[in-house]
C-alpha positions in Angstrom: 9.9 -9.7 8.2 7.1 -11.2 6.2 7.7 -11.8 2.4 4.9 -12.7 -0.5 6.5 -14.7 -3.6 3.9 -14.0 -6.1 3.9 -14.9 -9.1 2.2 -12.4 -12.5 0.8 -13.4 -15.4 -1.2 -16.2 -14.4 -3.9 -16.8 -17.7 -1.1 -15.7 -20.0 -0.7 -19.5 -21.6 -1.6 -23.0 -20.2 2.4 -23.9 -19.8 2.6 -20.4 -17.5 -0.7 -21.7 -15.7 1.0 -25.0 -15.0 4.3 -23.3 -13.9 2.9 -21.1 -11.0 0.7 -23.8 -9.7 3.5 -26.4 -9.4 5.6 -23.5 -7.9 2.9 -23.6 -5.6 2.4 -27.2 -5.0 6.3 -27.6 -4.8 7.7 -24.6 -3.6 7.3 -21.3 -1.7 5.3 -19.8 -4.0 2.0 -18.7 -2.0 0.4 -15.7 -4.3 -0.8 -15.0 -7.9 -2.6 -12.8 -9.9 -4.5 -13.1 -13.0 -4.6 -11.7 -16.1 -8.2 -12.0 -17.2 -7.2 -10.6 -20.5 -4.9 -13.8 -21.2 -5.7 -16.7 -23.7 -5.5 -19.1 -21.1 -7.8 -17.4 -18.9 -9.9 -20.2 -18.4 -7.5 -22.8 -17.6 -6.3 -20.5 -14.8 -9.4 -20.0 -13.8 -10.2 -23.7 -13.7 -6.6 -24.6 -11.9 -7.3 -22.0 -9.3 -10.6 -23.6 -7.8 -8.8 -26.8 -7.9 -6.3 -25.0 -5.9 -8.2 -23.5 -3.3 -5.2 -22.6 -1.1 -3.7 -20.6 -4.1 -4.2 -16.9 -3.3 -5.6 -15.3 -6.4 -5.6 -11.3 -7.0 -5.8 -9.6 -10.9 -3.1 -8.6 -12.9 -4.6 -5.6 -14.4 -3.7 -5.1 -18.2 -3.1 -2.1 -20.7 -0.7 -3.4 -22.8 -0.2 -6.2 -25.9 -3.0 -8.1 -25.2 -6.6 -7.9 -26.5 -8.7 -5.4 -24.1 -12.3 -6.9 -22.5 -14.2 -4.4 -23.6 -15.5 -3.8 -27.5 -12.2 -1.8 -29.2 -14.8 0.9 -30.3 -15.4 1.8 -26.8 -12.0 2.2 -25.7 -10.1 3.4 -29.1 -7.4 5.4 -27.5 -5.8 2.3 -26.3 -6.2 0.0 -29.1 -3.7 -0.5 -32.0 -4.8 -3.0 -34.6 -7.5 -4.4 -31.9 -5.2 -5.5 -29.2 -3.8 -2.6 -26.5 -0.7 -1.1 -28.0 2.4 -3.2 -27.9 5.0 -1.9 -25.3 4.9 0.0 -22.2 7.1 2.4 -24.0 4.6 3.2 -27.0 1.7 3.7 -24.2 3.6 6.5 -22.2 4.8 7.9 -25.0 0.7 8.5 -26.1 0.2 9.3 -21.9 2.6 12.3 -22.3 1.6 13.4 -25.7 -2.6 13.0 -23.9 -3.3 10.7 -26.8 -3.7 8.0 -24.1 -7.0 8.7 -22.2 -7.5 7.3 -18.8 -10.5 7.5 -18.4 -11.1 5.1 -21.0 -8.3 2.9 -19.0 -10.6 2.9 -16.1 -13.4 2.0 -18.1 -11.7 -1.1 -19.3 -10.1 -1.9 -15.7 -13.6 -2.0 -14.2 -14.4 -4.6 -17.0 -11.7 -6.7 -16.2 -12.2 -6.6 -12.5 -15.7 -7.6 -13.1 -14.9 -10.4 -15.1 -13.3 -11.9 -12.4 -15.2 -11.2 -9.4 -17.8 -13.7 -11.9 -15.5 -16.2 -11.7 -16.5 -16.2 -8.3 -12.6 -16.4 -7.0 -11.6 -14.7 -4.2 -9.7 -11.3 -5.2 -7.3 -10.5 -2.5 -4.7 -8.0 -4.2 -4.2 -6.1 -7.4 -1.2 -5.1 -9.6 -0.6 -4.3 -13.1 0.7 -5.7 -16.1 4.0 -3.4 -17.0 3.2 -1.4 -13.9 0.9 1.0 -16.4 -1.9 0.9 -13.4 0.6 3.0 -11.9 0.1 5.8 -14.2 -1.2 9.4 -13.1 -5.0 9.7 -13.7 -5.8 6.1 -13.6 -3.7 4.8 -10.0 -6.3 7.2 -8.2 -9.4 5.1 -9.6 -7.4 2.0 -9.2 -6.8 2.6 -5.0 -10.6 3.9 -5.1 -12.2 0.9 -6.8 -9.8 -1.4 -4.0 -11.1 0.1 -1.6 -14.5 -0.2 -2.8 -13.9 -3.8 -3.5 -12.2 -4.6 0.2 -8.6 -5.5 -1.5 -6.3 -3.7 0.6 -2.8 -5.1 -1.2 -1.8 -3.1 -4.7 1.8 -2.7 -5.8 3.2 0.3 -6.0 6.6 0.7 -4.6 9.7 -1.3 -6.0 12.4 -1.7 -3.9 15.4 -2.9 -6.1 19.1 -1.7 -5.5 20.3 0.1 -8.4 22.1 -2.1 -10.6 25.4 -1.2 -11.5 26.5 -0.9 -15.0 22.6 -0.9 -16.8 22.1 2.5 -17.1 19.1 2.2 -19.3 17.6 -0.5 -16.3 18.8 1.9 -13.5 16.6 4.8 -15.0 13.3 2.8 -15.6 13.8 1.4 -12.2 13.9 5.2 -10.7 11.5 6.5 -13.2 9.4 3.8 -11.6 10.4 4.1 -8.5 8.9 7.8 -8.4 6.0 6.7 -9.7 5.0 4.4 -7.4 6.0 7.0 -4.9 3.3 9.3 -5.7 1.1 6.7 -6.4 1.5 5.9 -2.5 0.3 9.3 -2.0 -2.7 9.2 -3.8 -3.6 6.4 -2.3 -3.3 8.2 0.9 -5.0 11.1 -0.2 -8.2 8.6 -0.9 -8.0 6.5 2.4 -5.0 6.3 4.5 -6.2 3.0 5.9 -7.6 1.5 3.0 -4.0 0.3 1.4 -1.8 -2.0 3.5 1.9 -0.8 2.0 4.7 -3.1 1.1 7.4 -2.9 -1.2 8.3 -5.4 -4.4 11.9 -6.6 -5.5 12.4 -8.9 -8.1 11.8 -6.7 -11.0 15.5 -6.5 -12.4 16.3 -10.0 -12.1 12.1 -11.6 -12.5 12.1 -13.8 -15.3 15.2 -15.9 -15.5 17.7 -14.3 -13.8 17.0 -14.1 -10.1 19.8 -16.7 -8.0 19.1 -17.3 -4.4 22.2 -15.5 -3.9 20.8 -12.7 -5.4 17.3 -12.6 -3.5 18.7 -13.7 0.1 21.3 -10.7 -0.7 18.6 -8.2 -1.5 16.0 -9.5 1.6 18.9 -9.0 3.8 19.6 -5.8 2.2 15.7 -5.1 2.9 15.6 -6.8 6.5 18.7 -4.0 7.8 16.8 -1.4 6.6 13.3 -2.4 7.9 13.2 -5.7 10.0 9.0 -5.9 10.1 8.4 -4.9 6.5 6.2 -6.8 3.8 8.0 -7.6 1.1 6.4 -8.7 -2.0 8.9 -11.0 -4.4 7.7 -10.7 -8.0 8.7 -13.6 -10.1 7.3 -15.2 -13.5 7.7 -19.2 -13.2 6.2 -20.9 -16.0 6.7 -23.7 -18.1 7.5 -22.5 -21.4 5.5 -24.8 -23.9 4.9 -24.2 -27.9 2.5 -21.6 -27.3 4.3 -19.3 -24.7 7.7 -19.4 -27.0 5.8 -18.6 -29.9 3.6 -15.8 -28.3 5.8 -14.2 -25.5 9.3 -15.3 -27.1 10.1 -11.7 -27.3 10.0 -11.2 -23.5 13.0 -13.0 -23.6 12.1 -14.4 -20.2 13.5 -18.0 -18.7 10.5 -19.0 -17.1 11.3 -22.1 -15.8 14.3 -20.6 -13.8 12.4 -18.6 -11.9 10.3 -21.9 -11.4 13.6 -23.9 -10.1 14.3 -21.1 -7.6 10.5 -21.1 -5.9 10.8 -24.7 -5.9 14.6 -25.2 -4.8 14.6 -27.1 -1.2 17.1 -25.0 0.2 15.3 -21.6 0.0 12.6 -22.5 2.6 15.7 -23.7 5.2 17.7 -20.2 4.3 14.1 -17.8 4.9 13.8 -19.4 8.3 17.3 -19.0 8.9 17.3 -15.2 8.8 13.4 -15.2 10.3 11.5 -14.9 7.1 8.0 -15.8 7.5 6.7 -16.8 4.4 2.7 -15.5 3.8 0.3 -14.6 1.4 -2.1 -11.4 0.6 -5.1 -13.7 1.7 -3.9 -14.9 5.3 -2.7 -11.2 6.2 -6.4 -9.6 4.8 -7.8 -12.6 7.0 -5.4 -11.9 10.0 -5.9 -8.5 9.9 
């Protein structure tokens, strides 16, 4: 089985930026992917090249943060000039069609262009708060890969349900459906374009992830499909001033999720069970 740790929200804040790349330097950490919206967009940007064997992708935003585009041009999904606040208040606008994705796409092609002139590689794509999962702008999303040669975007989480969180058990299947017929519009664009794999990590991703937790869930994972990819989405960081004061509310522990990807006994207990450890780039480059 080959498993990605990735890391999102790289460009969120300089102490996040500093996390993931000493994750990487330290640890097992191999993938990341950048939110081009972030304040620290620049830093990233800067700590990337100077980390060339960091595999970068984008971390496609529509939520809480201030869009690329002019808000005029996109006013559907603005809310006092930033993209509305939670996930919640942007499906609740989806359903009631208040929320139009074509505008979405319109400020997704402005973010991916923004980074391809960075002139950084782009190997894979996800989305902030999974919203690039959402019917009418997923389509354009596995389209515009394809058109771009990225042949890695999340869509299916793989999670057991957890027991006693009803509220987290039913996002995690409203999700997982989602990202089910997400898979299937991808297929319906090119078959061969999108390399599938499933994520874990997004119960326990930002604090509360133990080894014992993700060796029990790979395992879980390896019995049911020995050769699949499995992507590992976690949010190491070092949480300076800024990131408490700015993403406080997340409620996240980002420098346990850092301890983990760094902790000298994970790399010992992946080979152990026949884990080999990868990234998006070196499987689009084996491919």
């Amino acid at each position: 089985m080959k498993v990605v740790f990735h890391a999102d929200d790289f460009g969120l804040s300089a102490g996040v930026n500093a996390g993931i790349v000493e994750a990487y330097e330290r640890g097992v950490l191999r993938s990341t992917s950048l939110m081009v919206t972030g304040q620290a967009f620049e830093d990233a940007v800067a700590r990337a090249k100077a980390t060339p064997g960091l595999d970068v992708g984008v971390h496609l935003t529509l939520v809480e943060e201030p869009p690329v585009l002019p808000p005029e041009r996109i006013p559907s999904l603005i809310h006092d000039g930033r993209f509305w606040p939670t996930h919640a208040a942007v499906g609740l606008r989806w359903l009631q069609r208040r929320w139009r994705a074509e505008e979405a796409c319109l400020e997704l092609a402005a973010q991916l262009d923004r980074y391809a002139a960075t002139g950084l590689a782009m190997s894979h794509l996800d989305g902030h708060q999974h919203l690039h999962l959402l019917p009418g702008v997923f389509t354009w999303v596995a389209a515009e890969a394809s058109r771009r040669r990225v042949r890695f975007v999340r869509t299916r989480l793989a999670d057991p349900l957890p027991d006693g969180s009803p509220p987290r058990a039913a996002v995690l299947v409203a999700l997982r459906a989602v990202g089910w017929l997400a898979q299937q519009r991808a297929a319906a664009v090119d078959r061969h374009a999108l390399v599938p794999f499933v994520t874990v990590g997004f119960l326990h991703a930002g604090g509360t992830l133990t080894m014992e937790r993700l060796l029990g869930v790979l395992d879980r994972v390896q019995r049911r499909r020995p050769h699949a990819l499995v992507e590992v989405m976690l949010h190491p960081g070092r949480a300076d001033e800024e990131t408490r004061r700015r993403y406080g509310h997340w409620r996240y522990q980002w420098e346990n999720d850092l301890a983990l990807l760094v902790d000298p006994k994970l790399p010992d207990a992946l080979a152990q069970r026949g884990i080999d450890v990868t990234s998006f780039r070196a499987l689009a480059a084996a491919a």
